[in-house]
C-alpha positions in Angstrom: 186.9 113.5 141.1 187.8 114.1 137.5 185.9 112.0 134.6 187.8 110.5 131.4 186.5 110.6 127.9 186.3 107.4 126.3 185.3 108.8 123.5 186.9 107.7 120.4 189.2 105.2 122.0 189.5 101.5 120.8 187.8 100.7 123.8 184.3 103.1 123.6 182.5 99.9 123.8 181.2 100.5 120.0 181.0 97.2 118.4 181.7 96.5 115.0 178.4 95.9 114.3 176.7 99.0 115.3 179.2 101.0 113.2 177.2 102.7 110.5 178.0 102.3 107.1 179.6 98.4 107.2 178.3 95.3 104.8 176.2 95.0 102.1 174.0 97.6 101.8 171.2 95.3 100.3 172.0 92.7 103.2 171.5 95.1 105.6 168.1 96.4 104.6 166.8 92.5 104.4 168.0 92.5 108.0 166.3 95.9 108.9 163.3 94.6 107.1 163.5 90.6 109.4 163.7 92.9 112.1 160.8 94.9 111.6 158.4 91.9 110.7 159.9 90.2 114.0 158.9 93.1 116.0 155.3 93.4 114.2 154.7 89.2 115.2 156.2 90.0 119.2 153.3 92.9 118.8 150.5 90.7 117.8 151.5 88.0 120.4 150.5 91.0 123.2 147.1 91.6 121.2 144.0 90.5 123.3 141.2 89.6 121.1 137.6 90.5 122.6 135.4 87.9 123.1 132.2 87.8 120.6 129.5 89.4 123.9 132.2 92.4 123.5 132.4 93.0 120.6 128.5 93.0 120.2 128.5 95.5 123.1 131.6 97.9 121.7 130.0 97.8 118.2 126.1 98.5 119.7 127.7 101.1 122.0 129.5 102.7 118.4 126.2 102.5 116.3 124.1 104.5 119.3 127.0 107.0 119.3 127.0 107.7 115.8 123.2 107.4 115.7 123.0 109.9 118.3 125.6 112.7 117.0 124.1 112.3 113.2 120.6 113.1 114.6 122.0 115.9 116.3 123.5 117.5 113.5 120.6 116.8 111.4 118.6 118.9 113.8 121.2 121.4 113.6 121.0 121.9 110.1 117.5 121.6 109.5 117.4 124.9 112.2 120.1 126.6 110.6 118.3 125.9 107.4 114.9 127.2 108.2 116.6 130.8 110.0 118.3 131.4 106.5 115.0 130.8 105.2 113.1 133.2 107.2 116.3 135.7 106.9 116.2 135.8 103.6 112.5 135.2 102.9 112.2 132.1 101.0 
């Protein structure tokens, strides 16, 4: 049960075109660059929109939230405010 190495023999199943380094190097990075815009447009395609009732409820839910947390740190500082006061005897 020995394994052979394949390995650098005309037949590793490397094609010609996945050698590095071969063609035009300005051909090749227009393909690189068809490739990447195909990929972005296959992404979108998967994308599913929200309808307009969620979107009202995802961006009331985010104002609340953010409502909520800068209240909270207002209070915050207005205490820490008023303890420096009194500490330092304003």
């Amino acid at each position: 049960m020995t394994e052979t190495s394949t390995a650098g023999a005309a037949g590793s199943g490397r094609t010609r075109r996945d050698a590095p380094g071969r063609g035009n190097p300005v051909s090749r990075a227009f393909a690189a660059f068809a490739l990447f815009v195909r990929q972005i447009l296959d992404e979108l395609r998967k994308v599913v929109r929200p309808t307009r009732h969620e979107l009202v409820t995802y961006t009331s839910v985010v104002i609340v939230f953010v409502s909520v947390v800068m209240m909270y740190v207002w209070g915050l500082d207005q205490l820490i405010t008023r303890l420096i006061a009194l500490m330092f005897g304003k």
